[in-house]
PDB file of N, CA, C and O in Angstrom:
ATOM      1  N   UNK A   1     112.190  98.365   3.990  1.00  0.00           N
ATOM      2  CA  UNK A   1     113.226  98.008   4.927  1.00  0.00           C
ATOM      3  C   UNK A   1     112.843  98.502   6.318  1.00  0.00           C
ATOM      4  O   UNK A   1     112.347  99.628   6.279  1.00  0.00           O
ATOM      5  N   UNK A   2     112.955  97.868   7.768  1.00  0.00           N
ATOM      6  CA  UNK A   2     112.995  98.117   8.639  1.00  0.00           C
ATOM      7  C   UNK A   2     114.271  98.599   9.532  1.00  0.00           C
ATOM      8  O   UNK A   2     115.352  98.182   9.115  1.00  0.00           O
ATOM      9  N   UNK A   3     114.302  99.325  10.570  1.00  0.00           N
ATOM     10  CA  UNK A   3     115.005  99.600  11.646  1.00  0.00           C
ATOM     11  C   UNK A   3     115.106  98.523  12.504  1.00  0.00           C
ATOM     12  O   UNK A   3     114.371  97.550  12.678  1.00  0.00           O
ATOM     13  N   UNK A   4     116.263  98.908  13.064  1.00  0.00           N
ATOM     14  CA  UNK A   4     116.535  97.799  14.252  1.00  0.00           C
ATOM     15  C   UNK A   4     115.404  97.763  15.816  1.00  0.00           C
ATOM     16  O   UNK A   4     115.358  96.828  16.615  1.00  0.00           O
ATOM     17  N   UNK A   5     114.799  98.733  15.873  1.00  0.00           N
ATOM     18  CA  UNK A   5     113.883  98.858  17.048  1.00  0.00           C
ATOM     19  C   UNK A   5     112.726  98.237  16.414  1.00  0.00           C
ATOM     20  O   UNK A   5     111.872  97.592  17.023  1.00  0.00           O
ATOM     21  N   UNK A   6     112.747  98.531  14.787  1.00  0.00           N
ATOM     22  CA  UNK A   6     111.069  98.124  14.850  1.00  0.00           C
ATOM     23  C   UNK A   6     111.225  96.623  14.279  1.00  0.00           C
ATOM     24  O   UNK A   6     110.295  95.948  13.838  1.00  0.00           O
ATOM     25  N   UNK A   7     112.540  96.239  14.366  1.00  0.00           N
ATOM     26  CA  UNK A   7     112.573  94.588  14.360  1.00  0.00           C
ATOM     27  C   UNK A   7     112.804  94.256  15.537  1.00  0.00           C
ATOM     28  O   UNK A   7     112.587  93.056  15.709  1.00  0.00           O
ATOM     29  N   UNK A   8     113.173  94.824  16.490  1.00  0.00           N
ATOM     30  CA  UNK A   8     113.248  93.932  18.048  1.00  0.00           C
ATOM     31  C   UNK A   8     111.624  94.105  17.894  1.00  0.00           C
ATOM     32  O   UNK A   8     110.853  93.178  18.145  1.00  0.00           O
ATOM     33  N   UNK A   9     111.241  95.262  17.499  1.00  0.00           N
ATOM     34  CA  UNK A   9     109.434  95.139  18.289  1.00  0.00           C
ATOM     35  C   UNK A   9     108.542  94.055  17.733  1.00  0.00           C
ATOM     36  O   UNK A   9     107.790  93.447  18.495  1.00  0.00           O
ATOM     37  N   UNK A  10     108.604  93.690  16.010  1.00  0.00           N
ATOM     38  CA  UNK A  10     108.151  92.159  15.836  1.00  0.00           C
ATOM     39  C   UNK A  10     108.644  91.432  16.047  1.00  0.00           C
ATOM     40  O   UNK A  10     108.113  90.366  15.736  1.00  0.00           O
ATOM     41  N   UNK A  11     109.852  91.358  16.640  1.00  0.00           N
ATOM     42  CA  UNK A  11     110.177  90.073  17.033  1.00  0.00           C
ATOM     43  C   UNK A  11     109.693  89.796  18.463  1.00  0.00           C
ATOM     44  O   UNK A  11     109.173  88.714  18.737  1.00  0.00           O
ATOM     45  N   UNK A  12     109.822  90.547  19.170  1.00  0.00           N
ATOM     46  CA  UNK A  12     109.297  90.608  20.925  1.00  0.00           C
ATOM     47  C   UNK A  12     107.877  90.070  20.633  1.00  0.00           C
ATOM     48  O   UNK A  12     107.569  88.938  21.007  1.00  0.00           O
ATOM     49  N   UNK A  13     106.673  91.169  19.714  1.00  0.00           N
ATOM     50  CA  UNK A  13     105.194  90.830  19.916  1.00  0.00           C
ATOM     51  C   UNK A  13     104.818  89.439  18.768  1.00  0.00           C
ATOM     52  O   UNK A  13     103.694  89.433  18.265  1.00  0.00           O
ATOM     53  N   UNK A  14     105.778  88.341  18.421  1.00  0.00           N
ATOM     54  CA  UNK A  14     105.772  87.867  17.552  1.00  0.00           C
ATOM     55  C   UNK A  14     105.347  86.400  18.701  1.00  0.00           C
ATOM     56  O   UNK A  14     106.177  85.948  19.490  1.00  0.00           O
ATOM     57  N   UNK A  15     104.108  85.918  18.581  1.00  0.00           N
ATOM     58  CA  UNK A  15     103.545  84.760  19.692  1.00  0.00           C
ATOM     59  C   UNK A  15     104.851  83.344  19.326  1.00  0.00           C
ATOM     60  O   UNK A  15     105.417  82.751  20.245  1.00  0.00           O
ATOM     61  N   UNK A  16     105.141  83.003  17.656  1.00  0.00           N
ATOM     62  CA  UNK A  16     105.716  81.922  17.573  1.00  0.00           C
ATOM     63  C   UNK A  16     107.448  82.185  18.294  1.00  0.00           C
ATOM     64  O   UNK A  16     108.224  81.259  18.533  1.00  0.00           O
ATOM     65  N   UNK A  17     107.663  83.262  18.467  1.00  0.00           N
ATOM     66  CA  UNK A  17     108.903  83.393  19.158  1.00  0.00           C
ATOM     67  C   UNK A  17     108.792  83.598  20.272  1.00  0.00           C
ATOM     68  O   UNK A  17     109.799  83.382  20.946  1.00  0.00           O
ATOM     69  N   UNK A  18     107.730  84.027  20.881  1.00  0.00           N
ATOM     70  CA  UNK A  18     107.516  84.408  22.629  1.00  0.00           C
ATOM     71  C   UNK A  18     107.226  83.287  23.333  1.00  0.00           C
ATOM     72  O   UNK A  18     107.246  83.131  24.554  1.00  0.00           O
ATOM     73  N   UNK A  19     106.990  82.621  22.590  1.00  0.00           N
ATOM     74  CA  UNK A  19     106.270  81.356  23.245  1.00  0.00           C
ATOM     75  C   UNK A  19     106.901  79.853  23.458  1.00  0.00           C
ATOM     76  O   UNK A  19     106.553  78.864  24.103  1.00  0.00           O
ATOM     77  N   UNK A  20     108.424  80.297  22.263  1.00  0.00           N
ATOM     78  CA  UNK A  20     108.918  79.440  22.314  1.00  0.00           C
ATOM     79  C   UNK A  20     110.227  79.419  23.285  1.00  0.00           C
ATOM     80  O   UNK A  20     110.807  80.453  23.618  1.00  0.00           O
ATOM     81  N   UNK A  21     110.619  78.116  23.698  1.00  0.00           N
ATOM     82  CA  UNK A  21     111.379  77.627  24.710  1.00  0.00           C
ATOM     83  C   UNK A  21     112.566  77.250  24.102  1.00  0.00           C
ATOM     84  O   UNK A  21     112.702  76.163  23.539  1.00  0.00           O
ATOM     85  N   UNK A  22     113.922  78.569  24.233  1.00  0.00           N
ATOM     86  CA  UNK A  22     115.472  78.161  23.408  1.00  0.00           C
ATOM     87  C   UNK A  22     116.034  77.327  23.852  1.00  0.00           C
ATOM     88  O   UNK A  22     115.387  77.059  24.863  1.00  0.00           O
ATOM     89  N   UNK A  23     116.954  76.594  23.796  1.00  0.00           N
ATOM     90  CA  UNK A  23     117.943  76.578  24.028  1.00  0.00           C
ATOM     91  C   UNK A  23     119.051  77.322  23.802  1.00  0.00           C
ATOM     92  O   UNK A  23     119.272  77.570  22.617  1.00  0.00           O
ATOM     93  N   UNK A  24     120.076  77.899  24.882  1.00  0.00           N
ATOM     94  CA  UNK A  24     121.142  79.166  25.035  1.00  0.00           C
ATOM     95  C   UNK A  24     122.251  77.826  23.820  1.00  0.00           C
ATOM     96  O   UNK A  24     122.642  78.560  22.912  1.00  0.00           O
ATOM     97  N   UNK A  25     122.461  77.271  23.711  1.00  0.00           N
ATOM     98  CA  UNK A  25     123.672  76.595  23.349  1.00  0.00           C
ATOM     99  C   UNK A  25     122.980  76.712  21.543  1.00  0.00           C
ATOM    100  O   UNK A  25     123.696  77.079  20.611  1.00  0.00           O
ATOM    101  N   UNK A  26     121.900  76.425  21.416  1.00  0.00           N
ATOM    102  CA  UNK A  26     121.334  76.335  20.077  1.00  0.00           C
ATOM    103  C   UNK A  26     121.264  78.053  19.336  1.00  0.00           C
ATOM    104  O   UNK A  26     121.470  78.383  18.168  1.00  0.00           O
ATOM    105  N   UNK A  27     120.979  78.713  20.261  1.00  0.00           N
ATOM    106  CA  UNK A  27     120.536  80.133  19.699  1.00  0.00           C
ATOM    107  C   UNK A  27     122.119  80.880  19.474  1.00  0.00           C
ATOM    108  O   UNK A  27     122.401  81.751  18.650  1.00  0.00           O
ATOM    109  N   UNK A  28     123.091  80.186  20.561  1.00  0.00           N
ATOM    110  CA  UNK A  28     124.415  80.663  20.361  1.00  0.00           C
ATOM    111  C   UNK A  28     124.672  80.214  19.065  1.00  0.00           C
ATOM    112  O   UNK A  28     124.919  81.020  18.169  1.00  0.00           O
ATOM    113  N   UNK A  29     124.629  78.658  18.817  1.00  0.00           N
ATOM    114  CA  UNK A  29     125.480  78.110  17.518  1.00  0.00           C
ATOM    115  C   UNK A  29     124.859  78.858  16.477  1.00  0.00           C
ATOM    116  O   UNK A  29     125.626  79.331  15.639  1.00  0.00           O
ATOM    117  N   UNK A  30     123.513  79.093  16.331  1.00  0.00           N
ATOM    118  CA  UNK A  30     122.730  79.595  15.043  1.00  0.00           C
ATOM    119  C   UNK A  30     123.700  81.385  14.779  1.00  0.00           C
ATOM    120  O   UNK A  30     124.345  81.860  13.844  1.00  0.00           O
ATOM    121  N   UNK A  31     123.425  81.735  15.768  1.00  0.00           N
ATOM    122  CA  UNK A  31     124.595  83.080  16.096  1.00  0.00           C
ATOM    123  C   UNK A  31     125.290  83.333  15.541  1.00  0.00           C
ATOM    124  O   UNK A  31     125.150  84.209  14.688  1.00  0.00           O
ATOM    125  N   UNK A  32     126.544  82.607  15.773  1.00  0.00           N
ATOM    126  CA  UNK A  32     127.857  82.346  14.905  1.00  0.00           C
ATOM    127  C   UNK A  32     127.323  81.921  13.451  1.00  0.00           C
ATOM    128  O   UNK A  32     127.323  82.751  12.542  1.00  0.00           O
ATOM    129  N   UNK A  33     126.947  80.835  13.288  1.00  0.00           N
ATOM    130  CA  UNK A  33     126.584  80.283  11.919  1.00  0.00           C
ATOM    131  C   UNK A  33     126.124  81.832  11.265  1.00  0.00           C
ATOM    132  O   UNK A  33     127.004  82.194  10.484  1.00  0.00           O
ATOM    133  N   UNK A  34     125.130  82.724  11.351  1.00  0.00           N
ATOM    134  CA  UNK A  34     124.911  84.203  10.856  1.00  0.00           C
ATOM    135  C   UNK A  34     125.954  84.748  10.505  1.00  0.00           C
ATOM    136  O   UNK A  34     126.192  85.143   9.364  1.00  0.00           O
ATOM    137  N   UNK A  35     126.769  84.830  11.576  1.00  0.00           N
ATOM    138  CA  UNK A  35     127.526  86.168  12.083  1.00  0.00           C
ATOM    139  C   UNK A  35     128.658  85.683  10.675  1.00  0.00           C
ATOM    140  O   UNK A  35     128.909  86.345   9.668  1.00  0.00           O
ATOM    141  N   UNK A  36     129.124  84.453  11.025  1.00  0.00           N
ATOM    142  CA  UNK A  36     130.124  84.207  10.626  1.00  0.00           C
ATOM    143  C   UNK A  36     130.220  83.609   8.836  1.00  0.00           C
ATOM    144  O   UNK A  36     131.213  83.718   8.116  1.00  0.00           O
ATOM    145  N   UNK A  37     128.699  82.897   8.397  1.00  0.00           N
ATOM    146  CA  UNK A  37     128.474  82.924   7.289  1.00  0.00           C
ATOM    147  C   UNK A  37     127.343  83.090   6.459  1.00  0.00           C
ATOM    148  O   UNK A  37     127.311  82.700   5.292  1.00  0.00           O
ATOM    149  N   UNK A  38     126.255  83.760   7.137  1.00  0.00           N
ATOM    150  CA  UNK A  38     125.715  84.798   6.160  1.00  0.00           C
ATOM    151  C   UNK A  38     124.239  84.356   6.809  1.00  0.00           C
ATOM    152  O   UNK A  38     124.030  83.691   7.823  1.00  0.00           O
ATOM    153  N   UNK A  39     123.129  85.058   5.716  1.00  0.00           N
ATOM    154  CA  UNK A  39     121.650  84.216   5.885  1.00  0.00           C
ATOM    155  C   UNK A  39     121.601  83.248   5.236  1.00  0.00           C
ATOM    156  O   UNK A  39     120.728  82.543   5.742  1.00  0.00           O
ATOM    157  N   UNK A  40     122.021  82.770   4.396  1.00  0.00           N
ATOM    158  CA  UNK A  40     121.411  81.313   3.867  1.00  0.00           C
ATOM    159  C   UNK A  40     122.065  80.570   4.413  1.00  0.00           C
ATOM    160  O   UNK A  40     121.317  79.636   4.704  1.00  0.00           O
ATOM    161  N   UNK A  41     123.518  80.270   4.932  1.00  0.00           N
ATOM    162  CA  UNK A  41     123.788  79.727   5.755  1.00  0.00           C
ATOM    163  C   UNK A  41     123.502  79.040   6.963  1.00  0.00           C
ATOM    164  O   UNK A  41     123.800  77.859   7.138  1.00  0.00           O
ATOM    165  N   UNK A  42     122.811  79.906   7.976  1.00  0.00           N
ATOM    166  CA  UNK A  42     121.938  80.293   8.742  1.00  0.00           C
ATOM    167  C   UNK A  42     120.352  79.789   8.452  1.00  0.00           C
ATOM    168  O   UNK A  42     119.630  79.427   9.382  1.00  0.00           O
ATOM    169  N   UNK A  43     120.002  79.805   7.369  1.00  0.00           N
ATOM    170  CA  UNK A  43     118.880  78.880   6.630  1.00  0.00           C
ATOM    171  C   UNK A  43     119.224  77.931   6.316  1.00  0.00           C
ATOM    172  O   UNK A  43     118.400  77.077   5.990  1.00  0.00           O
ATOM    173  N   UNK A  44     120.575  77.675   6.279  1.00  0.00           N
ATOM    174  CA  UNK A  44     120.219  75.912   5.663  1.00  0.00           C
ATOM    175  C   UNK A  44     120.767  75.295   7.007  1.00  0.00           C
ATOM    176  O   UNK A  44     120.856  74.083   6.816  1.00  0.00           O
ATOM    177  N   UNK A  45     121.125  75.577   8.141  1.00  0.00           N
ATOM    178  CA  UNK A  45     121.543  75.289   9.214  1.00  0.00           C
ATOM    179  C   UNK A  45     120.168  75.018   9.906  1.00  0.00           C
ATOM    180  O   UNK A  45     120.171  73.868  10.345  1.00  0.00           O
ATOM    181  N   UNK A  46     119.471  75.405  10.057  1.00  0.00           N
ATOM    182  CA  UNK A  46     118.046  75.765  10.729  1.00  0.00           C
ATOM    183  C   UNK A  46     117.116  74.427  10.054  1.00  0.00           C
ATOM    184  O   UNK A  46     116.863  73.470  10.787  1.00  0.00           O
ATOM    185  N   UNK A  47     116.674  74.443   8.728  1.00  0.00           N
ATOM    186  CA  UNK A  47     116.425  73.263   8.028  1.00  0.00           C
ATOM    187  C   UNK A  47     116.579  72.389   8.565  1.00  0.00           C
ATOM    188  O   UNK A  47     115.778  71.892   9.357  1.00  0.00           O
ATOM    189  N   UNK A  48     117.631  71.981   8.279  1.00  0.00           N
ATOM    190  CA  UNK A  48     118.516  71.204   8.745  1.00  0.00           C
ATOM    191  C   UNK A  48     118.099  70.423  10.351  1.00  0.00           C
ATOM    192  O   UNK A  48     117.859  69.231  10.538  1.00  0.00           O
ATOM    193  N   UNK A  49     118.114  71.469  11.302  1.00  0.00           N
ATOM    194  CA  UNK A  49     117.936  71.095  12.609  1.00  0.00           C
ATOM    195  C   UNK A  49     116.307  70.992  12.582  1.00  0.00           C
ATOM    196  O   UNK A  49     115.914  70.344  13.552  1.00  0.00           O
ATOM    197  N   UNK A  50     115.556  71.319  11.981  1.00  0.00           N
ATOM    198  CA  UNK A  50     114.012  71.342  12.229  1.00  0.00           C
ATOM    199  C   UNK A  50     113.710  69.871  11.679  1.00  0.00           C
ATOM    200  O   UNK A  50     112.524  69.549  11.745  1.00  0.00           O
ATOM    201  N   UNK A  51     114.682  68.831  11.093  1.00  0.00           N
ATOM    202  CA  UNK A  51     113.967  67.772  10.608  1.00  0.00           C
ATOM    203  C   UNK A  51     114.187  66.801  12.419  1.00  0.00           C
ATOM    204  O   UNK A  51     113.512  65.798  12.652  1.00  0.00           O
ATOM    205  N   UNK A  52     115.084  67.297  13.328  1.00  0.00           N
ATOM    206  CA  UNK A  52     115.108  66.775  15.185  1.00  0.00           C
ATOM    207  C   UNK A  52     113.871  67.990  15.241  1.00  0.00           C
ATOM    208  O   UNK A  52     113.814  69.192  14.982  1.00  0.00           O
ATOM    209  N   UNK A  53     112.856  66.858  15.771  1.00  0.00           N
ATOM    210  CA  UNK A  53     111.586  66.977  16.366  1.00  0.00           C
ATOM    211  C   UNK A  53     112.156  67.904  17.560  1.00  0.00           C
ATOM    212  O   UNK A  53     111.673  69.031  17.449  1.00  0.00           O
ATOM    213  N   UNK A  54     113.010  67.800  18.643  1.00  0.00           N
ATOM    214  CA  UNK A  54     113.216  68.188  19.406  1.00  0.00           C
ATOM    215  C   UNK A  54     113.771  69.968  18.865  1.00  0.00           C
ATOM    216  O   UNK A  54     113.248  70.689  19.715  1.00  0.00           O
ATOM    217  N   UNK A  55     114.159  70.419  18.373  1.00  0.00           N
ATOM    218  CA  UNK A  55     114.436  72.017  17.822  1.00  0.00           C
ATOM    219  C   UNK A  55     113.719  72.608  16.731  1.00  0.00           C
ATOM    220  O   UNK A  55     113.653  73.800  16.430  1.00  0.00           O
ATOM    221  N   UNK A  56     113.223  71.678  16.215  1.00  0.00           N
ATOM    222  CA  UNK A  56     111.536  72.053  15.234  1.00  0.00           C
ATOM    223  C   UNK A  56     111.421  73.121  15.467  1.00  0.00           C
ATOM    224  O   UNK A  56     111.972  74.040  14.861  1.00  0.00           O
ATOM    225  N   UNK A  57     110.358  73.258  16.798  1.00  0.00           N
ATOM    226  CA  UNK A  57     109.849  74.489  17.708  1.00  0.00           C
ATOM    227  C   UNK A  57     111.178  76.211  17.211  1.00  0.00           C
ATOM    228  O   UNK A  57     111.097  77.260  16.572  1.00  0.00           O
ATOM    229  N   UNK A  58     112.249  75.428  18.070  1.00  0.00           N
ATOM    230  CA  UNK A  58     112.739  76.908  18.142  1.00  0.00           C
ATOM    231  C   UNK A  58     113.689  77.081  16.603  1.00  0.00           C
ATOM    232  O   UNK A  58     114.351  78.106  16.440  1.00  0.00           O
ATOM    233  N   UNK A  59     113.674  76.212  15.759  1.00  0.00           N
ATOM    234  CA  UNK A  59     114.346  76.147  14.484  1.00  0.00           C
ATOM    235  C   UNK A  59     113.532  77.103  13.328  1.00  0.00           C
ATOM    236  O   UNK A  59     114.035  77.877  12.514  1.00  0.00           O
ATOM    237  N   UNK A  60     112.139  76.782  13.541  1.00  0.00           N
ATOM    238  CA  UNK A  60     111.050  77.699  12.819  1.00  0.00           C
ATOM    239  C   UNK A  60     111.177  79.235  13.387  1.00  0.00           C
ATOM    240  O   UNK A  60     111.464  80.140  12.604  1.00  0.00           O
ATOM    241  N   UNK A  61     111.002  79.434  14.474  1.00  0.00           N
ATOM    242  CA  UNK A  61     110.868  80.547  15.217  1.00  0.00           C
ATOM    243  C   UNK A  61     112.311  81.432  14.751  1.00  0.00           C
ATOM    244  O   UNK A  61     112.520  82.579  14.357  1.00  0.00           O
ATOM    245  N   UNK A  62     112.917  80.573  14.950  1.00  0.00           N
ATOM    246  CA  UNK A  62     114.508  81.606  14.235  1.00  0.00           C
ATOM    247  C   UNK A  62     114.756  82.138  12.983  1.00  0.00           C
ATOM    248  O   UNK A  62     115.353  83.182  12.721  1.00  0.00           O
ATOM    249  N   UNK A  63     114.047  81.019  11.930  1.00  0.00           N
ATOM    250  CA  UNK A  63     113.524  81.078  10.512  1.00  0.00           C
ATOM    251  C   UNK A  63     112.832  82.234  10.164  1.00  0.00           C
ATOM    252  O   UNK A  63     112.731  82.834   9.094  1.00  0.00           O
ATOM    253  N   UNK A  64     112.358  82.437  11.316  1.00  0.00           N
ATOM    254  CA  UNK A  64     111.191  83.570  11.102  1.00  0.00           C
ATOM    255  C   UNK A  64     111.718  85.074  11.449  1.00  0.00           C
ATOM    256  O   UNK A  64     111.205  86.151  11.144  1.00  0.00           O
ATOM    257  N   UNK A  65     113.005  84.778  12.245  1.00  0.00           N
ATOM    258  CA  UNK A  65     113.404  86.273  12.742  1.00  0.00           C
ATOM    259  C   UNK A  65     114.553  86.193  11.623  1.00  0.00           C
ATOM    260  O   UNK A  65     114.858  87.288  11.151  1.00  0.00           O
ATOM    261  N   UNK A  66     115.191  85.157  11.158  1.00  0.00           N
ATOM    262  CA  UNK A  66     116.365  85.209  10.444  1.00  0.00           C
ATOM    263  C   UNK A  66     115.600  85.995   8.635  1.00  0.00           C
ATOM    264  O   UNK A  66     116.382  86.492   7.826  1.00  0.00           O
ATOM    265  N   UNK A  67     114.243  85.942   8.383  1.00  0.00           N
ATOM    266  CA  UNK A  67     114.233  86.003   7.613  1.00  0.00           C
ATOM    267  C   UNK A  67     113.433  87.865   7.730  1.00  0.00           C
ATOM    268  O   UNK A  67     113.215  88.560   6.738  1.00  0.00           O
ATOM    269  N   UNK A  68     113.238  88.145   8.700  1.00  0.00           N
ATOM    270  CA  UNK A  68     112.906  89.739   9.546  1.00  0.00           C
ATOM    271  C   UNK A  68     113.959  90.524   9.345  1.00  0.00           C
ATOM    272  O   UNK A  68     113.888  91.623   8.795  1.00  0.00           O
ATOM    273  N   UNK A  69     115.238  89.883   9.881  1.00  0.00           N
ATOM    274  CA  UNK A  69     116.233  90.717   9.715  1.00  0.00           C
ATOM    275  C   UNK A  69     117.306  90.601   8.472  1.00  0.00           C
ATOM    276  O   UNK A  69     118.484  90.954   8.437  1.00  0.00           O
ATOM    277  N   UNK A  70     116.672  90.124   7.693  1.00  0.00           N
ATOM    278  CA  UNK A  70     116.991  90.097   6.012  1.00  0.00           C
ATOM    279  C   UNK A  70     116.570  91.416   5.498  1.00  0.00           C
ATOM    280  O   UNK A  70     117.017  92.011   4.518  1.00  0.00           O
ATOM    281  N   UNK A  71     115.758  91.730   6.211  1.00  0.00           N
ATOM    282  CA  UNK A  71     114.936  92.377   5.550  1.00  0.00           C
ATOM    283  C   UNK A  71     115.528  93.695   6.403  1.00  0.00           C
ATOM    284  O   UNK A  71     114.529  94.275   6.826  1.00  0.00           O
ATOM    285  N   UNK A  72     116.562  94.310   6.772  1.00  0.00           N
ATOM    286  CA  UNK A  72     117.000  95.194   8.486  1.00  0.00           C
ATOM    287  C   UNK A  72     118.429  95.624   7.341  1.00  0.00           C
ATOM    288  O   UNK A  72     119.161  94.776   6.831  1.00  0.00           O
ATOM    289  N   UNK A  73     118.498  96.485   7.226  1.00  0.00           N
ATOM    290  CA  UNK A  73     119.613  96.873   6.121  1.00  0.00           C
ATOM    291  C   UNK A  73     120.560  96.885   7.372  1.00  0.00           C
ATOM    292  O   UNK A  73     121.263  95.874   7.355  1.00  0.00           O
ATOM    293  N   UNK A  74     120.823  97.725   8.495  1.00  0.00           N
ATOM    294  CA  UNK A  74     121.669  97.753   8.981  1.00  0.00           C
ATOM    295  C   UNK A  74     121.964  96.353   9.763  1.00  0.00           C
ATOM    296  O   UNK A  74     122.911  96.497  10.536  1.00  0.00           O
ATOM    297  N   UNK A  75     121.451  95.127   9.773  1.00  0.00           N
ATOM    298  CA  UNK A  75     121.924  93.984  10.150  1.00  0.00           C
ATOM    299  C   UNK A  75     122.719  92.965   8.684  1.00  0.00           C
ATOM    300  O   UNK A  75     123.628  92.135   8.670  1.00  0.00           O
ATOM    301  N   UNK A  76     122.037  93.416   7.845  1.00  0.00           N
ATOM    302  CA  UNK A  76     122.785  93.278   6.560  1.00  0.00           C
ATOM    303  C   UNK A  76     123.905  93.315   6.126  1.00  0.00           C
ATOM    304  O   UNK A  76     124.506  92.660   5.274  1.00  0.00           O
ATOM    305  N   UNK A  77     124.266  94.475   7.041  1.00  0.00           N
ATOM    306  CA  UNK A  77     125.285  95.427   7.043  1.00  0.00           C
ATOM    307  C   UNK A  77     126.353  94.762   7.933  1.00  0.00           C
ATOM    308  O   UNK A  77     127.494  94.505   7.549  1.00  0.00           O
ATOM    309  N   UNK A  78     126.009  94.585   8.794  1.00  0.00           N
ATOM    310  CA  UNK A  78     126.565  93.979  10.247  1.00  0.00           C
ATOM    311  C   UNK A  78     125.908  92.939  10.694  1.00  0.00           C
ATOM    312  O   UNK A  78     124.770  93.178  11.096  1.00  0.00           O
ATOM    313  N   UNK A  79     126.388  91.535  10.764  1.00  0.00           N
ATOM    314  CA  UNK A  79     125.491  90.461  10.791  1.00  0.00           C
ATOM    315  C   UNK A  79     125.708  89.757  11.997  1.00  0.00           C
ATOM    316  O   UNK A  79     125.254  88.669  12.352  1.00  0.00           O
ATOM    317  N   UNK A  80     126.845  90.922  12.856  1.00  0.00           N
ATOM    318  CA  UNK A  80     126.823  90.781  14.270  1.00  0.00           C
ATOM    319  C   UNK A  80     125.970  90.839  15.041  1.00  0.00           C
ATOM    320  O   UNK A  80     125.697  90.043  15.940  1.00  0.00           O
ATOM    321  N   UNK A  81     125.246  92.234  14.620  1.00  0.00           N
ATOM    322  CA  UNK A  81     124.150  92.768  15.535  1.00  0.00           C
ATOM    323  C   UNK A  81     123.268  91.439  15.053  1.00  0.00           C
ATOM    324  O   UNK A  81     123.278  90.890  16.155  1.00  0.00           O
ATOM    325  N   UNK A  82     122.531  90.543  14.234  1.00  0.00           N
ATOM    326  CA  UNK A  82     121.926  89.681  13.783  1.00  0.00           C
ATOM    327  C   UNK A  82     122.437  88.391  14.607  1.00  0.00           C
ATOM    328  O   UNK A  82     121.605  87.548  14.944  1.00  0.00           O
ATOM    329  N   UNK A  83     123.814  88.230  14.938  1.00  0.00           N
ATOM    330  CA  UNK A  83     124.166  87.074  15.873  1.00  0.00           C
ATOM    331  C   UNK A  83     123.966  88.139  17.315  1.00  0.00           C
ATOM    332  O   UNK A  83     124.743  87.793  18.204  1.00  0.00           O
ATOM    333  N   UNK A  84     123.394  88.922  17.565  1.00  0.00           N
ATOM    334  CA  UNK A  84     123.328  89.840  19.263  1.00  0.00           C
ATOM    335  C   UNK A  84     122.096  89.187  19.648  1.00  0.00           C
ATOM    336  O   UNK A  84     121.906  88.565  20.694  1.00  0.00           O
ATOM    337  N   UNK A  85     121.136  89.421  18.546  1.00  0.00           N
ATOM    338  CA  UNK A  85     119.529  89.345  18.120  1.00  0.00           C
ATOM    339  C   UNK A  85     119.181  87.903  18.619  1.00  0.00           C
ATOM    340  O   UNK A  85     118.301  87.475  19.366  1.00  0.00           O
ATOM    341  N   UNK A  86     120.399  87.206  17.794  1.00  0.00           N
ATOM    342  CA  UNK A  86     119.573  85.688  18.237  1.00  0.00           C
ATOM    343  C   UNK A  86     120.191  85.148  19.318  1.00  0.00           C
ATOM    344  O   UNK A  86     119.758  84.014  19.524  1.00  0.00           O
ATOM    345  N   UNK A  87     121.140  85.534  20.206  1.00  0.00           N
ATOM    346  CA  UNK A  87     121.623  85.214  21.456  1.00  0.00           C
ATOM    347  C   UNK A  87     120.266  85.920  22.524  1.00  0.00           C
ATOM    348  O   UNK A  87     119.709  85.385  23.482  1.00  0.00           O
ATOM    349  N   UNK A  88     120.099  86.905  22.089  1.00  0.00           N
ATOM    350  CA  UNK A  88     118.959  87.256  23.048  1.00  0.00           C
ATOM    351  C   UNK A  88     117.434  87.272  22.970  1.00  0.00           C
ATOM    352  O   UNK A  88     116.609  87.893  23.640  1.00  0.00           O
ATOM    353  N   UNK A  89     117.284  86.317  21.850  1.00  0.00           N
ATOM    354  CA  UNK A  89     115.784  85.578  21.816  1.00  0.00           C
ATOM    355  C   UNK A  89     115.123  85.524  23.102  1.00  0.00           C
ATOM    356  O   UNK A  89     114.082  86.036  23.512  1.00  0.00           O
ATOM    357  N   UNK A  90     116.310  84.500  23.831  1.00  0.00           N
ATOM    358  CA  UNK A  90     115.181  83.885  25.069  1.00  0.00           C
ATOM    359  C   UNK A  90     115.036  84.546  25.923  1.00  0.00           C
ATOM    360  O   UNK A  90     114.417  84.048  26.863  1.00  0.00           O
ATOM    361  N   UNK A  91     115.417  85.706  26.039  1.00  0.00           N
ATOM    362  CA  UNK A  91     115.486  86.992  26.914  1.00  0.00           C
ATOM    363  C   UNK A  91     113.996  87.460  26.788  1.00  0.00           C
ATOM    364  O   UNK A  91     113.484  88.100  27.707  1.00  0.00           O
ATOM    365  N   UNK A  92     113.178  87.089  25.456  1.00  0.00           N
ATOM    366  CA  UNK A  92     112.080  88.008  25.400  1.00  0.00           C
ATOM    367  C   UNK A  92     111.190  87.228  25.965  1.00  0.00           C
ATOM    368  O   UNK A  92     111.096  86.035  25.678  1.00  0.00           O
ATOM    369  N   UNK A  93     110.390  87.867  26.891  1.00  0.00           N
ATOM    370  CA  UNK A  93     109.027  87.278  27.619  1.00  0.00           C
ATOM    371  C   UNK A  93     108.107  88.041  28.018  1.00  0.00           C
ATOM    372  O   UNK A  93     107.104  87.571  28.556  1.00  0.00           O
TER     373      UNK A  93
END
């Protein structure tokens, strides 16, 4: 299990998320969808949007942190801090 610092830190040095270009309205909805009903939720939401060519890109990249902080007991715990996380994706550069 990881900490919450040493999951911001793969997620920050993580190229398929640094590199990718959010949308604030997409990273919000995925957010809520977490916060409000869980990780698989949140996985099948993501799916879902990766078959539009156009959110592919940042649909994988979320996939990839959504499935980081599965692994984050205290976001487990609180799946707020997990909707904080993915509101401030595009923050990382």
């Amino acid at each position: 299990m990881i900490g919450f610092e040493e999951l911001w830190t793969h997620i920050a040095n993580n190229p398929r998320v640094n590199k990718t270009r959010f949308n604030p309205y997409f990273l919000t909805q995925t957010g809520e969808i977490l916060s409000n009903g869980g990780f698989h939720e949140a996985r099948m939401f993501l799916w879902d949007s990766s078959r539009d060519r156009r959110l592919r890109e940042q649909a994988e990249a979320i996939l990839y942190v959504i499935n980081l902080m599965e692994s984050a007991s205290e976001i487990r715990l609180d799946r707020s801090k997990g909707r904080f996380i993915i509101k401030q994706i595009s923050n990382i550069r």
